[in-house]
HTML snippet that shows the backbone in 3Dmol.js (N, CA, C, O; Angstrom):
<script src="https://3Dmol.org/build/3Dmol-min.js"></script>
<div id="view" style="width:600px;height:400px;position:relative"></div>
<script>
const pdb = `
ATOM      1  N   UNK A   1      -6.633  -0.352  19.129  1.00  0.00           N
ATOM      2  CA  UNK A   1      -5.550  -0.851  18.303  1.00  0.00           C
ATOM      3  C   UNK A   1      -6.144  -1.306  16.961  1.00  0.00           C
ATOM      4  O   UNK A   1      -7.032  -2.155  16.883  1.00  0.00           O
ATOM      5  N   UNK A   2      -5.601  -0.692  15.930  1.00  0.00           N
ATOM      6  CA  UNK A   2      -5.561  -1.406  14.257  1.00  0.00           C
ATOM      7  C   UNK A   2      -4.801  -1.851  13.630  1.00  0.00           C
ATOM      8  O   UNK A   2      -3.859  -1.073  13.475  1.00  0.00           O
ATOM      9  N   UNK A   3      -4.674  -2.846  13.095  1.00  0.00           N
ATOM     10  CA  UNK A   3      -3.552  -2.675  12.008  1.00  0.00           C
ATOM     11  C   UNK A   3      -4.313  -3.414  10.584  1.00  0.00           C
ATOM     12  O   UNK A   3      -5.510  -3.570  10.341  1.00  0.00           O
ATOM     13  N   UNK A   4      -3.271  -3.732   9.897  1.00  0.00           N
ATOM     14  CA  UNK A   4      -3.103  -4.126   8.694  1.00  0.00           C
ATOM     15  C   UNK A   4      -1.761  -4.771   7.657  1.00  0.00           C
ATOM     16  O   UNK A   4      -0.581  -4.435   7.548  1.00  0.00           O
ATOM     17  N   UNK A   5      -2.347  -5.525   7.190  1.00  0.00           N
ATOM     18  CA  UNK A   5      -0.969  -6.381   6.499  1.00  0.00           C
ATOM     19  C   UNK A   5      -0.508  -5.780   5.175  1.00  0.00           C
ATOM     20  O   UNK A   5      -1.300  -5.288   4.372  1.00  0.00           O
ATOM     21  N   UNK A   6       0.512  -5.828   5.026  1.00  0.00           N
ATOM     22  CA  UNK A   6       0.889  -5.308   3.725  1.00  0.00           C
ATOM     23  C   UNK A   6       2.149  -6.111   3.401  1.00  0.00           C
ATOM     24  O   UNK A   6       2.967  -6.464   4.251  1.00  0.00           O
ATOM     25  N   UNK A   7       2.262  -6.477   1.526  1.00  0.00           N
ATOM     26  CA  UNK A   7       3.409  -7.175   1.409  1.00  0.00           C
ATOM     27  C   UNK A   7       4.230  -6.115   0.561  1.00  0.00           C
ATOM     28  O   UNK A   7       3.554  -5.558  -0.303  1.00  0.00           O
ATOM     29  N   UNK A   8       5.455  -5.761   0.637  1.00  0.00           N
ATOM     30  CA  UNK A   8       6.724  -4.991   0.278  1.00  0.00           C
ATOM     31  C   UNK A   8       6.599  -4.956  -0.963  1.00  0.00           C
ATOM     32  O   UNK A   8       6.357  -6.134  -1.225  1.00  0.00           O
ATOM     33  N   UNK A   9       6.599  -4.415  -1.890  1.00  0.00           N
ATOM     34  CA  UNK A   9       6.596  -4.324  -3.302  1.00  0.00           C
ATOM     35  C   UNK A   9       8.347  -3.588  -4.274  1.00  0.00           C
ATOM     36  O   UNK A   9       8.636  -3.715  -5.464  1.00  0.00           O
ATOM     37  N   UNK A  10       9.214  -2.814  -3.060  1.00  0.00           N
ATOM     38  CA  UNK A  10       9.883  -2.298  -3.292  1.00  0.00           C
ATOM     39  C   UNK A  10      10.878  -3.478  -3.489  1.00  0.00           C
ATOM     40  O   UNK A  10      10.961  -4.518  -2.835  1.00  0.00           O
ATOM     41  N   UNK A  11      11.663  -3.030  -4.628  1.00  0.00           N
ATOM     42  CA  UNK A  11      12.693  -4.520  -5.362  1.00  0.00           C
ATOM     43  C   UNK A  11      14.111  -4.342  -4.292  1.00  0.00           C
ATOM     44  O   UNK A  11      14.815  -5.348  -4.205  1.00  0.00           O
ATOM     45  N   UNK A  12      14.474  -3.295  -3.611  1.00  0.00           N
ATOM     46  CA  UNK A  12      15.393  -3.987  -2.376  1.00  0.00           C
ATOM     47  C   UNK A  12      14.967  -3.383  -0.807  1.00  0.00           C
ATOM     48  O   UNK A  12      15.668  -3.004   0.131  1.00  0.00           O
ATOM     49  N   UNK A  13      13.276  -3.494  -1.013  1.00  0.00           N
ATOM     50  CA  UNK A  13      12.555  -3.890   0.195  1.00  0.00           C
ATOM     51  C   UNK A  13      12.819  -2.449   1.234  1.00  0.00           C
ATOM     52  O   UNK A  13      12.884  -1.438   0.535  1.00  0.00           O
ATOM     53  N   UNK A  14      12.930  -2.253   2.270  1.00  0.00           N
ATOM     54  CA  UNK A  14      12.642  -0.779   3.194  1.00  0.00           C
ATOM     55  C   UNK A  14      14.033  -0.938   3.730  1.00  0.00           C
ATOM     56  O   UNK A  14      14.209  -1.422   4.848  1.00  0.00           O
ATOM     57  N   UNK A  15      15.062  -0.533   2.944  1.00  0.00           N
ATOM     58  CA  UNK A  15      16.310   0.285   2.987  1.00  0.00           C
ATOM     59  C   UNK A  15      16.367   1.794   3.778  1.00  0.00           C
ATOM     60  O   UNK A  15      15.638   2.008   4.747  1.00  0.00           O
ATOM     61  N   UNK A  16      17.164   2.651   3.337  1.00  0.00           N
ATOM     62  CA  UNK A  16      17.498   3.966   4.069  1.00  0.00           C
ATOM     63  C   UNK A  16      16.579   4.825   3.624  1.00  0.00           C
ATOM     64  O   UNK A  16      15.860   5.452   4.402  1.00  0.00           O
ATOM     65  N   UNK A  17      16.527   4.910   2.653  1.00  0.00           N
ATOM     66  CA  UNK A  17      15.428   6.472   1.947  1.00  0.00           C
ATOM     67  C   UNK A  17      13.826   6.019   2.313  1.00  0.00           C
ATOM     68  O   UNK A  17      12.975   6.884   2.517  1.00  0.00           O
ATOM     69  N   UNK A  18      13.594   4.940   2.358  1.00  0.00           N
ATOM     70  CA  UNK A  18      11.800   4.626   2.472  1.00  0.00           C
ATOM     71  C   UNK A  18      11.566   4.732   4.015  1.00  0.00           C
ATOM     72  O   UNK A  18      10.755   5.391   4.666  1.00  0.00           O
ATOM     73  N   UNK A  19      12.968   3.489   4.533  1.00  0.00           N
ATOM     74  CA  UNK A  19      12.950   4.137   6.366  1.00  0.00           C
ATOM     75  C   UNK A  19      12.768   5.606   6.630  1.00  0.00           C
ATOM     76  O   UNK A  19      11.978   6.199   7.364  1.00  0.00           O
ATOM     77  N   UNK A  20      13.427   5.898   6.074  1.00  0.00           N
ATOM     78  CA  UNK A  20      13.767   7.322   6.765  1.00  0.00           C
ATOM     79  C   UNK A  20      12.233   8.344   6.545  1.00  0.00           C
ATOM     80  O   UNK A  20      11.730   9.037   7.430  1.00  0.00           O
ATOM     81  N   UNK A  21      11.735   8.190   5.179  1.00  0.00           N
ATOM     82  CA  UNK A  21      10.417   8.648   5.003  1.00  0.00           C
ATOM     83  C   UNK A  21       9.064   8.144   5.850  1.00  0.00           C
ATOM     84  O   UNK A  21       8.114   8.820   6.246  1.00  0.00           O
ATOM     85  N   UNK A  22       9.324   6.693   5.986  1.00  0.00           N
ATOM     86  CA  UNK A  22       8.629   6.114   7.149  1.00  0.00           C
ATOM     87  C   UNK A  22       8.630   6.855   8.378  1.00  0.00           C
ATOM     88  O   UNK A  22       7.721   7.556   8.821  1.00  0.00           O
ATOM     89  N   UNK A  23       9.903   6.586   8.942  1.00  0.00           N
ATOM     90  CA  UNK A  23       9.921   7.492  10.387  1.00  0.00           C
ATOM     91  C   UNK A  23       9.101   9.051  10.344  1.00  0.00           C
ATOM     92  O   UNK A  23       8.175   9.535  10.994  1.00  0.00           O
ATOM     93  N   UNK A  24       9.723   9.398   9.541  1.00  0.00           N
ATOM     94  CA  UNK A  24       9.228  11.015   9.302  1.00  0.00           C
ATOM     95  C   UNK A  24       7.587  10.771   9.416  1.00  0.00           C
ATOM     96  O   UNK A  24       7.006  11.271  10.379  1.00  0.00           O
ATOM     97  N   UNK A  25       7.051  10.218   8.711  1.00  0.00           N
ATOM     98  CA  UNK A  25       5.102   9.883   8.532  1.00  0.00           C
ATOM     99  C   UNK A  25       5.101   9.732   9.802  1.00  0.00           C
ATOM    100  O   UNK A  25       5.133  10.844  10.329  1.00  0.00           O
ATOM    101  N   UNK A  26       5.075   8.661  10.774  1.00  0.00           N
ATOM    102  CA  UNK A  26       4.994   7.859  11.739  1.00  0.00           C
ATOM    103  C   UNK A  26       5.319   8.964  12.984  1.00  0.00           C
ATOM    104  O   UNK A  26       4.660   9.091  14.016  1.00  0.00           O
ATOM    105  N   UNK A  27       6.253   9.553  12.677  1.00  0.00           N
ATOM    106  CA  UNK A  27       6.445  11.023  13.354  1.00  0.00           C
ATOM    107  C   UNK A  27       5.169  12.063  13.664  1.00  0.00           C
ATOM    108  O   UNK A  27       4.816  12.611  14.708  1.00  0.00           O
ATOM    109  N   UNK A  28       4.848  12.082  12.854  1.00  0.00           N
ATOM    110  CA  UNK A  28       3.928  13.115  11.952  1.00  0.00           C
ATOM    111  C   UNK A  28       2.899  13.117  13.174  1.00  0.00           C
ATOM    112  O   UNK A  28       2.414  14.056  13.805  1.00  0.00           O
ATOM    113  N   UNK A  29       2.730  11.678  13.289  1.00  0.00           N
ATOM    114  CA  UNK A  29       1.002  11.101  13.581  1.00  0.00           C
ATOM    115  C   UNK A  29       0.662  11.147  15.122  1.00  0.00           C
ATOM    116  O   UNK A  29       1.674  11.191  15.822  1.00  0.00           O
ATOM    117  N   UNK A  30      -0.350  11.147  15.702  1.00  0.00           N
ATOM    118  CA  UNK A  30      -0.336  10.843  16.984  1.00  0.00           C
ATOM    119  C   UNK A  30      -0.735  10.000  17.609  1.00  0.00           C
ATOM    120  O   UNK A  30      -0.994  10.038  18.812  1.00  0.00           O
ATOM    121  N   UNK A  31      -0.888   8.741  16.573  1.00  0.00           N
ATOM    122  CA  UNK A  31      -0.607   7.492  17.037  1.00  0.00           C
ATOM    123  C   UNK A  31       0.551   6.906  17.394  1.00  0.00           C
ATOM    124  O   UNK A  31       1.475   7.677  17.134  1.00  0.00           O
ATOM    125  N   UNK A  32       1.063   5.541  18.038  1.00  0.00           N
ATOM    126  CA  UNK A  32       2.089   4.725  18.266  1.00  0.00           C
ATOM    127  C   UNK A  32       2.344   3.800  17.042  1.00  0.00           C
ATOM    128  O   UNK A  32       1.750   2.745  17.266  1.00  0.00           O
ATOM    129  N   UNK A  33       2.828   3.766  16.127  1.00  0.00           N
ATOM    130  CA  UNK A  33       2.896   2.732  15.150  1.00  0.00           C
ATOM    131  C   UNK A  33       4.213   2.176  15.191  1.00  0.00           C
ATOM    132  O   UNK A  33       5.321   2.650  15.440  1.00  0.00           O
ATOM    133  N   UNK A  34       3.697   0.787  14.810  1.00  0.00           N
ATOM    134  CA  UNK A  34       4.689  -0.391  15.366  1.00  0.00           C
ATOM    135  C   UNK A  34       4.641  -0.993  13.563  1.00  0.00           C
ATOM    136  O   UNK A  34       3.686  -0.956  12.787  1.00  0.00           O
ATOM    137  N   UNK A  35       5.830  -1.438  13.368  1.00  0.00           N
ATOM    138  CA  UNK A  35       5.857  -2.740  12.023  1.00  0.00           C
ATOM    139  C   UNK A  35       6.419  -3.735  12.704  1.00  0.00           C
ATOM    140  O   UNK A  35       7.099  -3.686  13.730  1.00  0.00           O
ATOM    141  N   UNK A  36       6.045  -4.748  11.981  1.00  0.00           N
ATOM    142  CA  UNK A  36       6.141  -6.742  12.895  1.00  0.00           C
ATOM    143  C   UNK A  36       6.599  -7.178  11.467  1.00  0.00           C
ATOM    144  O   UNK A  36       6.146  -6.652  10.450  1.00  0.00           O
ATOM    145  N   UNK A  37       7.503  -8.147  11.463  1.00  0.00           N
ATOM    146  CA  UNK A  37       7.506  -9.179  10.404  1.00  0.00           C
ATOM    147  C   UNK A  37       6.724 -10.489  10.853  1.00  0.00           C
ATOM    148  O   UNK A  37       6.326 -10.668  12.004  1.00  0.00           O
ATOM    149  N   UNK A  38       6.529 -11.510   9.650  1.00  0.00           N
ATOM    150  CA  UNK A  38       6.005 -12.475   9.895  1.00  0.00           C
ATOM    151  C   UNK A  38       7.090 -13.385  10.828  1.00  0.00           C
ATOM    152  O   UNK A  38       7.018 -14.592  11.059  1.00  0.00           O
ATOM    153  N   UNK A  39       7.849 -12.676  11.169  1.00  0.00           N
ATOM    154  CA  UNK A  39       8.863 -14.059  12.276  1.00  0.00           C
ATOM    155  C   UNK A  39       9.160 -12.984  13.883  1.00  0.00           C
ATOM    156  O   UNK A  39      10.160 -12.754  14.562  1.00  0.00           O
ATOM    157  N   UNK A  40       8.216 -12.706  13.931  1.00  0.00           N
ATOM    158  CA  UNK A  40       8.008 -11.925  15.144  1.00  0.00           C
ATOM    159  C   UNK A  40       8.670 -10.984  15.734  1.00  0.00           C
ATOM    160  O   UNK A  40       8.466 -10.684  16.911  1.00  0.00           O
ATOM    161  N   UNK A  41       9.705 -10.300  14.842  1.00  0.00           N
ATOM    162  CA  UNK A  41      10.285  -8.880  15.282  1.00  0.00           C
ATOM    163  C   UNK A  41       9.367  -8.087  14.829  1.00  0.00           C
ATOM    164  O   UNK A  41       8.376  -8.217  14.111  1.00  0.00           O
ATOM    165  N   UNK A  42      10.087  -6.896  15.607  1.00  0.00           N
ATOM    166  CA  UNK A  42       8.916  -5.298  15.511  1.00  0.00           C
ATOM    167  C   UNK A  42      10.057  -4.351  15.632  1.00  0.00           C
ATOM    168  O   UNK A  42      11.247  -4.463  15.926  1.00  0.00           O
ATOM    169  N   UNK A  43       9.512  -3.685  15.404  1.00  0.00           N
ATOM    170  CA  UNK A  43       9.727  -2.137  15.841  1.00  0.00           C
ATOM    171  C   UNK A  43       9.164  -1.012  15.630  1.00  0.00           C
ATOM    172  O   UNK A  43       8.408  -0.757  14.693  1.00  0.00           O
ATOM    173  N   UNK A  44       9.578  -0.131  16.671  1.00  0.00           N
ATOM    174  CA  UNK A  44       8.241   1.126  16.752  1.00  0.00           C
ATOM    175  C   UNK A  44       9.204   1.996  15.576  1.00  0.00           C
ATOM    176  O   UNK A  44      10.433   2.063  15.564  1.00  0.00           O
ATOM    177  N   UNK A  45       8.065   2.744  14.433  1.00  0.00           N
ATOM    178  CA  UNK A  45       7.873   3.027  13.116  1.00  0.00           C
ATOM    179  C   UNK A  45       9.005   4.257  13.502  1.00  0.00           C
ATOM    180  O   UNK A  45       9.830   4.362  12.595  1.00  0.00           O
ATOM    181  N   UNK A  46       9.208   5.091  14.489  1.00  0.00           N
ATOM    182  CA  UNK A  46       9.806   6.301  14.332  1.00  0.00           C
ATOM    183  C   UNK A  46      11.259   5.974  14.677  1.00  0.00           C
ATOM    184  O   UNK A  46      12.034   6.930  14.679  1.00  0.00           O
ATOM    185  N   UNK A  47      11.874   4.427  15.049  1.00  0.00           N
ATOM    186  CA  UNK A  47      12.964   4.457  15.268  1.00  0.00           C
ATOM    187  C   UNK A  47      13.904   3.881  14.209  1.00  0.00           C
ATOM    188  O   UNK A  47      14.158   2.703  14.462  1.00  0.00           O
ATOM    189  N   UNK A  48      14.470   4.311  13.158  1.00  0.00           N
ATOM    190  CA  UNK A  48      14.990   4.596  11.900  1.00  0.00           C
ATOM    191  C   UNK A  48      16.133   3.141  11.949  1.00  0.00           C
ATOM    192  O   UNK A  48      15.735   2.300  11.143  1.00  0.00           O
ATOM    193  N   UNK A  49      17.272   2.739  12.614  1.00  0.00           N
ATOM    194  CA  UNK A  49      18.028   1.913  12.867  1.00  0.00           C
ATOM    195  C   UNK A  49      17.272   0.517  13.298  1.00  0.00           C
ATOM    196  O   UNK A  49      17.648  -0.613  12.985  1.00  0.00           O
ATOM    197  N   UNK A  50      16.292   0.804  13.970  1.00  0.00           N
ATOM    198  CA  UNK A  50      15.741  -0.283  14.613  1.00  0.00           C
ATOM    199  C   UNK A  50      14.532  -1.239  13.303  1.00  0.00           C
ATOM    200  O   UNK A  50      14.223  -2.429  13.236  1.00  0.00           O
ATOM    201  N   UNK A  51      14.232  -0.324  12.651  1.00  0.00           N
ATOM    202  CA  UNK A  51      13.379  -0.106  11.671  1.00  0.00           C
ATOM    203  C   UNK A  51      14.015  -0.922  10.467  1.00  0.00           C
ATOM    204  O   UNK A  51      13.464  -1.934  10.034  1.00  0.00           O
ATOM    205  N   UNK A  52      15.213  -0.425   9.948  1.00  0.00           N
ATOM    206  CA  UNK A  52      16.373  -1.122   9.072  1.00  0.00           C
ATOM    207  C   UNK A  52      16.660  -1.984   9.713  1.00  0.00           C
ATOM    208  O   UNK A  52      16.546  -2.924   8.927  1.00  0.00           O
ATOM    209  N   UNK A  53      17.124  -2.576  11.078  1.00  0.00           N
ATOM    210  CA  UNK A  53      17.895  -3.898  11.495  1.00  0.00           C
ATOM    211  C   UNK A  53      16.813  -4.784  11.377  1.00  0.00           C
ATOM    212  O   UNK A  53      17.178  -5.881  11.799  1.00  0.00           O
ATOM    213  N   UNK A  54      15.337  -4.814  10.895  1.00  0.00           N
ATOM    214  CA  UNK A  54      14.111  -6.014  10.999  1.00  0.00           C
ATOM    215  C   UNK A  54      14.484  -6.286   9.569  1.00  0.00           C
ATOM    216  O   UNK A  54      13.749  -7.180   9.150  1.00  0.00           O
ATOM    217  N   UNK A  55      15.458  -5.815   8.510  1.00  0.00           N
ATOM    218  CA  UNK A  55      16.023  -6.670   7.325  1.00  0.00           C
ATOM    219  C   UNK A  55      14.783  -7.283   6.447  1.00  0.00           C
ATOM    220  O   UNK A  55      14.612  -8.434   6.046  1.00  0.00           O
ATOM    221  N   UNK A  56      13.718  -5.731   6.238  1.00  0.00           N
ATOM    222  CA  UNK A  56      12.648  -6.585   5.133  1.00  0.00           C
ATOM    223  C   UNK A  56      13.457  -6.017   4.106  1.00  0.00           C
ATOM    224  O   UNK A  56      14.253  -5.108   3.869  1.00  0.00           O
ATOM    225  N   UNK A  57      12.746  -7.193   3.511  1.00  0.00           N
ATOM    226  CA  UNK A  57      13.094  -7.440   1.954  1.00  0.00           C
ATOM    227  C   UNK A  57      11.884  -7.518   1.148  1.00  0.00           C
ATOM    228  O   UNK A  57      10.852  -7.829   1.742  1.00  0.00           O
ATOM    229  N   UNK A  58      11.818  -7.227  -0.452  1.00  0.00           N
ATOM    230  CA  UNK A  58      10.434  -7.363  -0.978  1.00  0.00           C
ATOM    231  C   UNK A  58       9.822  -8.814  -0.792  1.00  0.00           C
ATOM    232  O   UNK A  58      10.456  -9.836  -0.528  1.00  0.00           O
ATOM    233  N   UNK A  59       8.559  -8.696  -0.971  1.00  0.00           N
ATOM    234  CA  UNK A  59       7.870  -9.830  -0.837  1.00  0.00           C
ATOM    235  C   UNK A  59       8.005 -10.478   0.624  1.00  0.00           C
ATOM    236  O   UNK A  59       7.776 -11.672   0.817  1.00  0.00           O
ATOM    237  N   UNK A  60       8.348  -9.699   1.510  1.00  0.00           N
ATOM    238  CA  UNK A  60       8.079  -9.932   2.929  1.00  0.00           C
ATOM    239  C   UNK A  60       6.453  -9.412   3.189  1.00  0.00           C
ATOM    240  O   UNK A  60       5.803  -8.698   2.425  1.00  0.00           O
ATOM    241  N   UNK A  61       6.033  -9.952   4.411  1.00  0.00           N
ATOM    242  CA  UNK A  61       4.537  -9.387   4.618  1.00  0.00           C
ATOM    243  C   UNK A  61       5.122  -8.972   5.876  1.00  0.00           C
ATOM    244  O   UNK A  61       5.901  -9.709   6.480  1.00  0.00           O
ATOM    245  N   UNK A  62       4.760  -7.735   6.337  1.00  0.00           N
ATOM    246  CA  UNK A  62       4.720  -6.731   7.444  1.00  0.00           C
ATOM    247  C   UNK A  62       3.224  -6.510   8.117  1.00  0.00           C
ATOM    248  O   UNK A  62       2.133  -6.423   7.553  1.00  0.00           O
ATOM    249  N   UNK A  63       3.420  -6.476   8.933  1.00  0.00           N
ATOM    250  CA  UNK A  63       2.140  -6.381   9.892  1.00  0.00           C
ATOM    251  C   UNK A  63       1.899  -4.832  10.436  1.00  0.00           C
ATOM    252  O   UNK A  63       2.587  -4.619  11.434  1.00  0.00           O
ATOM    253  N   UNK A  64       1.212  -3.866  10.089  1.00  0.00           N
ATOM    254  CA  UNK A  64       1.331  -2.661  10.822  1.00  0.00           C
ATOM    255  C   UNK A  64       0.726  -2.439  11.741  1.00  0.00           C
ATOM    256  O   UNK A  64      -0.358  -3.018  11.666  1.00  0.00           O
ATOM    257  N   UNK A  65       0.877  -1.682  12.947  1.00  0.00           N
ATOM    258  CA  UNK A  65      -0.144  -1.417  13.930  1.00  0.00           C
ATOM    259  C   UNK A  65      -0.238   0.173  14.704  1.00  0.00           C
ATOM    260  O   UNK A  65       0.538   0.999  15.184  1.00  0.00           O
ATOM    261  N   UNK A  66      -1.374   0.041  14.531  1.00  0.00           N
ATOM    262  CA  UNK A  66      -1.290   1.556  15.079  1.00  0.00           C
ATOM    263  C   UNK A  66      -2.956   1.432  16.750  1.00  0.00           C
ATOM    264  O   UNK A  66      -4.037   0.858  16.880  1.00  0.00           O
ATOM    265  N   UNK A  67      -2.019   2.440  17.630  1.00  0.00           N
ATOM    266  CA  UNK A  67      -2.161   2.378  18.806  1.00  0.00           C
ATOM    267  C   UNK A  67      -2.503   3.965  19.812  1.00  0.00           C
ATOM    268  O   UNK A  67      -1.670   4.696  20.348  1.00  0.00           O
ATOM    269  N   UNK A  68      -3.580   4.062  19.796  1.00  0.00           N
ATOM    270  CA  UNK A  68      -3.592   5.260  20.408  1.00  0.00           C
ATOM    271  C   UNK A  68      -4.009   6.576  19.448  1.00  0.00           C
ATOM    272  O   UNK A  68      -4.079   6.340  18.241  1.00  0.00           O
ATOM    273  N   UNK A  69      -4.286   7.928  19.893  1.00  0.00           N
ATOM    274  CA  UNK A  69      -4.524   8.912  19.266  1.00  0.00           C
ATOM    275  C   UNK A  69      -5.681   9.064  18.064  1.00  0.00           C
ATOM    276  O   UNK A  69      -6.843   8.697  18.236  1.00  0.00           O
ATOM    277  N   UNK A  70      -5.406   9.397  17.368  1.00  0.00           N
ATOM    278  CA  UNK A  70      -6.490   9.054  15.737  1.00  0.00           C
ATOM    279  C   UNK A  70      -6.515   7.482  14.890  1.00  0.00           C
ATOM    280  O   UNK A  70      -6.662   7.350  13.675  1.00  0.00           O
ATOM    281  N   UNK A  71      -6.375   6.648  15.646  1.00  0.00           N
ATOM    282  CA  UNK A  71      -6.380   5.544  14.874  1.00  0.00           C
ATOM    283  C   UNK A  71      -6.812   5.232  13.663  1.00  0.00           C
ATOM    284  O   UNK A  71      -6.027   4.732  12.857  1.00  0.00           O
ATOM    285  N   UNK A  72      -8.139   5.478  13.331  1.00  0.00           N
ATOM    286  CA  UNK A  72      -8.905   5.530  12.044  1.00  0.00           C
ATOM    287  C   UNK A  72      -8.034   6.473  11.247  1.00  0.00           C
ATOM    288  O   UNK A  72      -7.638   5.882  10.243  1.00  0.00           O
ATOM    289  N   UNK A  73      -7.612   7.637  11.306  1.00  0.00           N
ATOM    290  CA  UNK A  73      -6.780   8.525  10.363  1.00  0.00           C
ATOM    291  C   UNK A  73      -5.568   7.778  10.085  1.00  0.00           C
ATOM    292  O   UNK A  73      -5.184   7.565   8.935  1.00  0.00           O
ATOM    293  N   UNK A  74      -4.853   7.305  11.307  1.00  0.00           N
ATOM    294  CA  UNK A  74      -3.429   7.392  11.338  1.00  0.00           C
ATOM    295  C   UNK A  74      -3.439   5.608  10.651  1.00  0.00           C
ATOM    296  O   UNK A  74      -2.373   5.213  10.180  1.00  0.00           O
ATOM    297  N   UNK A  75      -4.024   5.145  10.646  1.00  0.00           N
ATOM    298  CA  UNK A  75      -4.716   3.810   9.901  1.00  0.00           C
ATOM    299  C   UNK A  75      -4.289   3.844   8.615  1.00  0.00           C
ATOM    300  O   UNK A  75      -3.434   3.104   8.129  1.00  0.00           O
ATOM    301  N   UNK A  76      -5.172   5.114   7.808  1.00  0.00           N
ATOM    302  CA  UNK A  76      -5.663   5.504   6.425  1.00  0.00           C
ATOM    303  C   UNK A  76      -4.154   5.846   6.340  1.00  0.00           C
ATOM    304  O   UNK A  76      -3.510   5.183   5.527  1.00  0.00           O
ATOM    305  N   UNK A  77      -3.512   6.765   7.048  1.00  0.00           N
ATOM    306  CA  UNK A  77      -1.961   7.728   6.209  1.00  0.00           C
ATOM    307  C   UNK A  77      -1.355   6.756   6.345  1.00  0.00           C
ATOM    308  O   UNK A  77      -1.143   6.408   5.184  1.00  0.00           O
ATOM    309  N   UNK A  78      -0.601   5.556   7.421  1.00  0.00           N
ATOM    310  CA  UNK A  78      -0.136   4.533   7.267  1.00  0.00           C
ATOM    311  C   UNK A  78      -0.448   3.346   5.897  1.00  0.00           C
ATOM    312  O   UNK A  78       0.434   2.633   5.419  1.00  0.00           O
ATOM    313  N   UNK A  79      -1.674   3.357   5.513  1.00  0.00           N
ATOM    314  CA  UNK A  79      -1.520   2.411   4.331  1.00  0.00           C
ATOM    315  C   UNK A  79      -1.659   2.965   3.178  1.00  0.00           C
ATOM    316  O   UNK A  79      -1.335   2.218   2.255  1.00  0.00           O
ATOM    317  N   UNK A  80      -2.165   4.416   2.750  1.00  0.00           N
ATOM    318  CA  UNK A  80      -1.400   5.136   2.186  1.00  0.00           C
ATOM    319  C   UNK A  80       0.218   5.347   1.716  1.00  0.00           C
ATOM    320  O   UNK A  80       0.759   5.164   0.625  1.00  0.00           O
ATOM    321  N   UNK A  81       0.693   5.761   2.880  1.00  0.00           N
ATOM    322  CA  UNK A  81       2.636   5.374   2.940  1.00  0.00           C
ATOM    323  C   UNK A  81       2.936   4.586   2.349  1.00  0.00           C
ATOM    324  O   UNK A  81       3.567   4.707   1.299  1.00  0.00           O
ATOM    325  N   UNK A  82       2.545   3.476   2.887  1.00  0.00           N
ATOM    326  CA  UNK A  82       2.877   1.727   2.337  1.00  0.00           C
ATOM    327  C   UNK A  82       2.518   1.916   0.825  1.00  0.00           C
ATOM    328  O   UNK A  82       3.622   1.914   0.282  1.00  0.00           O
ATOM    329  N   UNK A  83       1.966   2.010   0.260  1.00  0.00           N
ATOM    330  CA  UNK A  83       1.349   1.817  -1.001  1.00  0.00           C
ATOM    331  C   UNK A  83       2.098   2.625  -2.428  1.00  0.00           C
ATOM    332  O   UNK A  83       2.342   2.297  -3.589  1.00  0.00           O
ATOM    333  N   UNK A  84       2.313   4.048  -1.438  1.00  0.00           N
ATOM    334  CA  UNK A  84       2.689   4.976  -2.543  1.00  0.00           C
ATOM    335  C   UNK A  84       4.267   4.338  -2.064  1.00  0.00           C
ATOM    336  O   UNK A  84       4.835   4.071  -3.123  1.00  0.00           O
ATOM    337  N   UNK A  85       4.956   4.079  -1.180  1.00  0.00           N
ATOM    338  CA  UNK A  85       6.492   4.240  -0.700  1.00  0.00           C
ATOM    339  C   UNK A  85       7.059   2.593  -1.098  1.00  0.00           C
ATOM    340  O   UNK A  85       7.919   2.285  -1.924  1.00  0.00           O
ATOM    341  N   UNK A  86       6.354   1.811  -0.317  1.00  0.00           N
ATOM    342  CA  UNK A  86       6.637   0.604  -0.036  1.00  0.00           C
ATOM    343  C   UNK A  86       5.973  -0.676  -1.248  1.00  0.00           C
ATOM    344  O   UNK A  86       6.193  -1.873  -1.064  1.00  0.00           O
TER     345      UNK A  86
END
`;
const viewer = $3Dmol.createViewer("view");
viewer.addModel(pdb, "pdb");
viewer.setStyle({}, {cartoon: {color: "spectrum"}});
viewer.zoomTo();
viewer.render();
</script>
């Protein structure tokens, strides 16, 4: 297991179009990736509704985690994502 913290930079935070690009990455990978807020919800990265109902907003800090498969890769394309998307 890895993760990494990242804070939201997007000005109305991971809405429909960044979810939805999220899922798709997170798809991609053959890791398990999970996002956490700092008040202890999660959800696993490929489920799009579940993903939108954790209600980040910018300047939230998200916790990512990735679990299984290529970790070290799926690590790197996950904070990648975040960076260029989020």
């Amino acid at each position: 297991m890895k993760q990494f913290q990242y804070v939201i930079t997007d000005p109305v935070g991971v809405h429909a179009r960044p979810a939805g690009l999220l899922v798709k990455a997170a798809k991609a990978l053959s890791s398990r990736v999970t996002v956490a807020k700092a008040d202890g919800k999660s959800a696993d990265a490929t489920r799009l509704m579940t993903l939108m109902g954790l209600g980040i907003k910018c300047g939230d800090i998200v916790t990512v985690t990735v679990e299984g498969g290529d970790e070290d890769a799926s690590l790197q394309a996950m904070e990648a994502f975040f960076k260029e998307n989020l």
